[in-house]
C-alpha positions, -999 to 999 in steps of 0.1 A, spaced: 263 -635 -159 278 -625 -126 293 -585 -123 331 -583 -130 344 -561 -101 373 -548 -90 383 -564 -53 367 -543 -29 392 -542 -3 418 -526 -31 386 -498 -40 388 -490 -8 425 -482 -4 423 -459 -40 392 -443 -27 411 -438 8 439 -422 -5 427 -403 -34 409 -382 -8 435 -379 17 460 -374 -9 482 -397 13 492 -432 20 498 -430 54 466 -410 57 447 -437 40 464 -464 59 452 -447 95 419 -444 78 416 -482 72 434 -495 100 461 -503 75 500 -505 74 510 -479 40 525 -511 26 493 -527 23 472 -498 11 499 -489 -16 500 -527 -29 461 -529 -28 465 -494 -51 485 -513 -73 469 -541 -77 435 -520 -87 456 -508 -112 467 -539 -128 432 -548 -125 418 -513 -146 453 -516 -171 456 -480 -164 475 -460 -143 457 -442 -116 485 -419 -95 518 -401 -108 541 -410 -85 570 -384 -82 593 -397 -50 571 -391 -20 543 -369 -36 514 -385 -54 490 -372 -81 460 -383 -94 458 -391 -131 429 -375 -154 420 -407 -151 423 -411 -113 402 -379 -106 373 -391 -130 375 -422 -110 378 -413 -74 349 -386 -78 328 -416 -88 338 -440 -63 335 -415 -32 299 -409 -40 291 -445 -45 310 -454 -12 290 -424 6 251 -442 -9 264 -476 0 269 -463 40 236 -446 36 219 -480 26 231 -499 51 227 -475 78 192 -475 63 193 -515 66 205 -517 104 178 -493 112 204 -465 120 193 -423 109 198 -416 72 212 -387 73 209 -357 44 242 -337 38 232 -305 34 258 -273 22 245 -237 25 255 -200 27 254 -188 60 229 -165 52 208 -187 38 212 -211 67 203 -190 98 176 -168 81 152 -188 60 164 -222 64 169 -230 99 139 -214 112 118 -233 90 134 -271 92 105 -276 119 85 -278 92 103 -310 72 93 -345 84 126 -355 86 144 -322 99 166 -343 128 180 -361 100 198 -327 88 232 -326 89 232 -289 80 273 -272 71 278 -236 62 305 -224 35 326 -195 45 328 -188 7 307 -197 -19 294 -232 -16 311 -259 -40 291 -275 -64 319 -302 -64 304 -332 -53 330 -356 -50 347 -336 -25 322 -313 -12 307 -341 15 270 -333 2 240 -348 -9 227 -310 -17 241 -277 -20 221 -243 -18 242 -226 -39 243 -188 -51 245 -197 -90 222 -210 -110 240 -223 -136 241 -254 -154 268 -275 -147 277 -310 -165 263 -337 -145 244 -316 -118 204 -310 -115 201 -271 -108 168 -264 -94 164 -221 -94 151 -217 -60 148 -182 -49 143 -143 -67 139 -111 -44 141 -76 -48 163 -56 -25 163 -24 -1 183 -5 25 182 -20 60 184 -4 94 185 -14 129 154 6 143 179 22 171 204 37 150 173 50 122 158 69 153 191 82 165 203 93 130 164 105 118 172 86 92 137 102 68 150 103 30 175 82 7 198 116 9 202 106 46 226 77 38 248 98 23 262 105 58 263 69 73 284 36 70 269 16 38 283 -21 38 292 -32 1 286 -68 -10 322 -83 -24 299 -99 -54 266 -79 -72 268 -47 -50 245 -25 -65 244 10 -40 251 28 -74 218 11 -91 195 15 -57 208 55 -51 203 58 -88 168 48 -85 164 69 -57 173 96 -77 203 107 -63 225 93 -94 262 100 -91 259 104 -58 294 102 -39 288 75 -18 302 70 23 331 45 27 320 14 45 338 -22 46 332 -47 19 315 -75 31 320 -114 14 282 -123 18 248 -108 26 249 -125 62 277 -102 76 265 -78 64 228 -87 79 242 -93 109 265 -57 113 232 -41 104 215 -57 136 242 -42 156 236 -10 148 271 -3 125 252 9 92 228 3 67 233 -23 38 210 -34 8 190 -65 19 173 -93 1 138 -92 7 130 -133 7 161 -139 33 158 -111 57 116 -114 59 114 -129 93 142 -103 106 122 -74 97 89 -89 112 108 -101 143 115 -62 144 153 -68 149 155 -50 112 135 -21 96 131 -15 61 139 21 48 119 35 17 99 21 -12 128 19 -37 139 -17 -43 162 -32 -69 145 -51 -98 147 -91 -87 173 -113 -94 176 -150 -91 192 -154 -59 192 -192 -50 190 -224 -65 197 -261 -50 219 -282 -69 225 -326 -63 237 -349 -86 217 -359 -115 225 -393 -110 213 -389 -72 181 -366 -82 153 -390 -76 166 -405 -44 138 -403 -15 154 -379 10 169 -360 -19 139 -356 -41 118 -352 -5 141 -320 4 143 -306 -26 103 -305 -31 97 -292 4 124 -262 -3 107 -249 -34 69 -255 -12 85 -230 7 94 -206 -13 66 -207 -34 46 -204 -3 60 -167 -1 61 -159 -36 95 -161 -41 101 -185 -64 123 -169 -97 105 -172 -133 131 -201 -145 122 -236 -148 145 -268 -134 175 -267 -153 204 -299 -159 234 -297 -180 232 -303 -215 
């Protein structure tokens, strides 16, 4: 028996405007008039027997329903272009979300290294990366979490320990010698697990007052303020290894912070096993187990 599917051309015009959240976007989108795309909407409907927007004058909004939908379709439409891409010969392409830190100190300097590195299409988040795949325009997200989420395979990546950092001229201009030294200088605190108390604590200078210093949204800023000489600020060992060897960075003192789980690279479970996506995901955790780095957790999906 032949598939029952909905018409294509009216797939399109939900798909289209459930990410736009607009007619008239969708419309440009598809070289359409809004007429058109909101009649093909309709007619999907009539052909599902359910209703797919709420409709409230001019504004639209999607129904449970709709967003289940949608999510689906998006990520179906995104594997059919990759096919036939594939099929005319063109690049297939692997969508690929990040942290900035994560990005330009392990990452980057090690794509060289994948077969298929100029197929990268490589975006940063300014915040924490989304895990949301129907609207986060990835095939795989390196994500700070490790948790399971419904749906998602969440592979725990990366563990490190963590230690003061200093740019080599401001250590010798300060004679920056013991933890006590710190006290007097700009620390940078991390917006999310800052853990100065724990690290000065271990130092044995518990209860120490500590210097004011900016709060920082992620490790990279921070990184990266360090380099410039403004302060000191508690590094991860596994992303900030090639900085300190490059000798941009110096490491101060033996005391670390126990290791946490600090990485882990998440795709859909439906997508898991595709080539480029199982390919990637392999070569990341080569790497990291190449320096040790790789946390005491096993894969992990949703239950």
């Amino acid at each position: 028996m032949g598939r029952k599917l909905p018409p294509f051309a009216a797939v399109r015009a939900f798909e289209a405007t459930a990410r736009h959240m607009s007619v008239k976007a969708a419309a440009e989108d598809l070289c359409l008039t809004p007429s058109a795309v909101s009649h093909q909407i309709r007619a999907l409907e009539t052909y599902l027997d359910t209703q797919l927007f709420e409709r409230t004058g001019n504004r639209l909004a999607l129904t449970l329903t709709g967003q289940s939908y949608s999510g689906r379709l998006s990520q179906l439409l995104d594997s059919f272009r990759d096919e036939t891409e594939a099929v005319r010969g063109g690049p297939r392409h692997l969508r690929v979300l990040s942290t900035p830190g994560f990005a330009a100190r392990w990452l980057v300097p090690r794509l060289a290294r994948l077969d298929f590195a100029r197929d990268i299409r490589l975006r940063v988040s300014n915040g924490a990366p989304s895990p949301d795949f129907a609207t986060n325009d990835a095939d795989v997200v390196i994500q700070w979490s490790d948790r399971p989420t419904t749906g998602l395979l969440v592979q725990p990546l990366m563990a490190s320990v963590r230690y003061p950092v200093i740019s080599p001229a401001l250590k010798e201009q300060e004679g920056v010698t013991r933890p006590e030294d710190l006290l007097r200088l700009t620390l940078f605190y991390d917006e999310t697990d800052d853990a100065w108390p724990d690290w000065f604590a271990a130092a044995g200078l518990a209860g120490a007052t500590l210097p004011p210093g900016p709060v920082l949204p992620n490790c990279e800023l921070s990184t990266t303020m360090v380099e410039q000489g403004q302060g000191v600020s508690l590094a991860y060992d596994a992303v900030v290894r090639g900085t300190l060897a490059a000798g941009r960075l110096e490491r101060l003192f033996d005391v670390v912070i126990p290791p946490m789980a600090i990485y882990s690279v998440a795709c859909l479970e439906a997508r898991a096993s595709e080539p480029r996506i199982a390919a990637f995901r392999d070569w990341l955790r080569t790497e990291a187990e190449a320096e040790g780095v790789i946390p005491a957790l096993q894969c992990s999906a949703a239950d």
